[in-house]
C-alpha positions, -999 to +999 in steps of 0.1 A: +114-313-020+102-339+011+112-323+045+126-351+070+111-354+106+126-378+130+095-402+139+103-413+100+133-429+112+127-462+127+144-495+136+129-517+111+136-489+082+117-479+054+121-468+016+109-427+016+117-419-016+119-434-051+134-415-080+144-436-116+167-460-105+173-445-071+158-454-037+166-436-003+157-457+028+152-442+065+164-461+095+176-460+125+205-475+143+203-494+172+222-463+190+192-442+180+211-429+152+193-421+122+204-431+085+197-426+054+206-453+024+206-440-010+209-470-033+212-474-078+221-504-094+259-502-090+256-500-049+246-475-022+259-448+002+251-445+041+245-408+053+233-393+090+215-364+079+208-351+116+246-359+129+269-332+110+256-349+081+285-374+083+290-400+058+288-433+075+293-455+043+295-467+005+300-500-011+299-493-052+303-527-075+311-550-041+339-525-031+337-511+002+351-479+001+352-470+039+379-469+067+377-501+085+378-495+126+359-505+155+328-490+155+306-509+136+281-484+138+278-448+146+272-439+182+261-407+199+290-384+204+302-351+220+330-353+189+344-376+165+369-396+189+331-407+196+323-425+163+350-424+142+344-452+115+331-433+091+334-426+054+337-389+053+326-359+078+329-322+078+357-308+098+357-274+114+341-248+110+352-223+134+383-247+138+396-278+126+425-303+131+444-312+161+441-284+187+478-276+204+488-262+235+473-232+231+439-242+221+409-252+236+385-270+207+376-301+201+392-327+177+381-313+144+364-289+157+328-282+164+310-294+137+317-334+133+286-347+156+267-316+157+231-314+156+217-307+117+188-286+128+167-290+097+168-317+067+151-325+037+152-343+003+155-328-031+153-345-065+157-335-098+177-342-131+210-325-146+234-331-175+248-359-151+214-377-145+185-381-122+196-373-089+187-375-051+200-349-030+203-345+012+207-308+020+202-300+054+210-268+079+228-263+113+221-231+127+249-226+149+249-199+179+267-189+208+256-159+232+282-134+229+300-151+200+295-165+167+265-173+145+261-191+112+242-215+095+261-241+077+243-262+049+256-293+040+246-313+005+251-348-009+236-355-040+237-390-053+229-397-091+208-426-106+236-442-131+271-431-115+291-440-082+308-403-083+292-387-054+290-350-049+295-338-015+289-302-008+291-278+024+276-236+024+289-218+054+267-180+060+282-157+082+244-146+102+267-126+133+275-088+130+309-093+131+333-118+117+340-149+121+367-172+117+361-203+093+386-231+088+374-264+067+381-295+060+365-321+041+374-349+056+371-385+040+382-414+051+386-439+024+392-477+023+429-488+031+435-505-004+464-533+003+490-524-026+468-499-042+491-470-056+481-436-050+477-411-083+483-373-077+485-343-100+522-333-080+557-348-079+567-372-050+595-349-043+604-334-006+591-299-025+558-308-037+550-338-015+559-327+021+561-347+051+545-333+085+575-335+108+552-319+139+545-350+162+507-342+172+500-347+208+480-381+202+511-395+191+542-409+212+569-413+192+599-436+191+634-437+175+618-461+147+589-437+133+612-406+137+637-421+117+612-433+091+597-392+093+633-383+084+632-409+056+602-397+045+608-363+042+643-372+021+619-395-003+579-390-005+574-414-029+581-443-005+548-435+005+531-438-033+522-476-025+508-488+006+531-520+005+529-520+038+507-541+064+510-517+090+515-477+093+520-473+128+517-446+141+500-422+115+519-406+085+506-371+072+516-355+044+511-321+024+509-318-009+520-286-024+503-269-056+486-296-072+479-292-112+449-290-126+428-304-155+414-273-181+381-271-157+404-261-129+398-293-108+425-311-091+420-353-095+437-381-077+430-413-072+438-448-056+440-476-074+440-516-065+461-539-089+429-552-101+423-519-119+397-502-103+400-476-073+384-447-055+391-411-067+387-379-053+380-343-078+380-307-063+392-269-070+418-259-051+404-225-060+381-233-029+407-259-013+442-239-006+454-270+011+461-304+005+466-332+033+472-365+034+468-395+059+472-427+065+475-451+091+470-491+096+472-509+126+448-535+144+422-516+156+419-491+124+432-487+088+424-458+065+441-444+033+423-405+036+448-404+005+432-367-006+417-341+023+414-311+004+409-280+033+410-243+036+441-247+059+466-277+079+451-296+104+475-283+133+446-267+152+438-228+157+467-211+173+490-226+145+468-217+114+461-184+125+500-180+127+505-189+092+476-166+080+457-200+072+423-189+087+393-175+067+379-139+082+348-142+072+329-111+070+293-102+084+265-113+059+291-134+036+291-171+029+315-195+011+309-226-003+328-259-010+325-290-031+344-322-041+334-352-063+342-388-050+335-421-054+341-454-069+360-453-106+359-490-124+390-503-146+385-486-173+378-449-159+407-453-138+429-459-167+410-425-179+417-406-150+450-419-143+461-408-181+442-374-169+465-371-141+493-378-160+486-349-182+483-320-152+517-330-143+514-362-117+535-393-110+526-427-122+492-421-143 
């Protein structure tokens, strides 16, 4: 274990860790962000271990697998309007998605941007491989309200691009507290890539969100193509399309699973290869989809596995989609992501094909 102080983190960057084939650089940003790069010989990921933790980046075998927007790098923020170009961040915890008229939070709620109080390396080996992991602590507390420390993990291996991202949430108050979650990536917006799921494109399994967020103004056009949408899903299951504008969001309804009760999808390019997403919906109730592509941004966030919708507060609470967590308790998330090559996305596509999806 090597605990991480700031001073370690500066402009010109520096390698801080060495482990088999994997290397972990510190730097910082020209914003005063710090970074972390954890690099093997198929490419490397980008984390902020003092800033939520976020996933800035990853490029695996010359593919970028990122949201393109325009923040080319991250920037001290109050939320993630702020800095939203990133790969992947955690989304809640006491709140998540959109708030509505009748809430009061942030845009993902509280935990986005927030100050990781305390990070450090680990290393180690498994049956995966050697491995390099970033765990790190916010210790969250509000006079009068709640209090819990939430420990996020990503542990990178030495011979693999699947990346294992991780999040513990403990309950340290005397009385409950409400816990909604998200993890919430934001992957590359593959031009004619076809998206894999373990579900039917049917208006039953793969339902369109016909609630117009507030951020959005909508106009004859895109509330036709909702209605459209929500007659035929599966017009959605290639991004054909230059431009999505403005967002579409979808939720997918009881996904299957494989026989270790993990839910897989993936996107693929027509070259073969693609970016695929693992996770329990034991943990994961929920099942969103986004995407959206227009000049200034363009993101295919194709699998967002979360505890409830992202409709903000008031409305989960309404449809019972809010964790009570009790005094002393924690609960803990994973998911497995990354970059799959030709031939395991054949693989994985045949494995989707076996739980009951569309096009494996």
């Amino acid at each position: 274990m090597i605990p991480l102080y700031r001073d370690q983190f500066t402009p010109h960057g520096r390698i801080i860790l060495c482990h088999g084939g994997i290397s972990v650089h510190a730097f910082r940003y020209a914003s005063g962000v710090e970074g972390l790069t954890f690099s093997n010989s198929r490419g490397g990921l980008t984390v902020l271990p003092y800033m939520g933790q976020m996933l800035w980046g990853a490029t695996f075998d010359g593919l970028e697998l990122g949201m393109s927007s325009q923040f080319e790098i991250p920037r001290p923020a109050d939320t993630i309007i702020g800095t939203y170009g990133c790969l992947g961040f955690h989304s809640g915890l006491l709140a998540n998605g959109v708030p509505g008229s009748e809430d009061s939070h942030p845009v993902h709620g509280e935990f986005p941007t927030c100050e990781i109080t305390t990070a450090e390396l680990r290393f180690g080996e498994d049956a995966r491989g050697l491995f390099v992991e970033l765990w790190g602590r916010r210790d969250h507390v509000e006079g009068f309200g709640p209090h819990y420390w939430a420990e996020p993990t990503v542990r990178f291996y030495q011979d693999c691009t699947m990346i294992d991202w991780g999040m513990k949430v403990i309950n340290r108050s005397a009385f409950a507290m409400p816990l909604q979650y998200m993890a919430h990536l934001n992957p590359a917006f593959l031009q004619g890539a076809t998206i894999h799921q373990p579900a039917p494109f049917t208006p039953d399994r793969t339902q369109v969100r016909k609630a117009v967020p507030a951020h959005v103004v909508p106009d004859p056009d895109y509330l036709d193509l909702i209605d459209r949408l929500a007659q035929n899903p599966a017009e959605m299951q290639v991004l054909d399309r230059d431009e999505y504008q403005p967002e579409q969001v979808f939720y997918i309804r009881d996904p299957a699973v494989d026989q270790h009760g993990i839910a897989h999808l993936m996107l693929r390019r027509a070259e073969g290869d693609g970016i695929a997403v693992g996770y329990r919906p034991q943990q994961f109730p929920k099942l969103v989809r986004w995407i959206m592509a227009n000049g200034d941004a363009k993101v295919a966030a194709f699998a967002l596995p979360s505890t409830c919708e992202p409709e903000g507060r008031a409305a989960e609470l309404a449809k019972g989609n809010v964790i009570d967590l009790a005094p002393g308790a924690s609960a803990e998330f994973g998911i497995r992501f990354g970059y799959v090559d030709a031939e395991e996305a054949e693989a994985l596509a045949a494995t989707i094909r076996k739980t009951g999806g569309q096009n494996g």
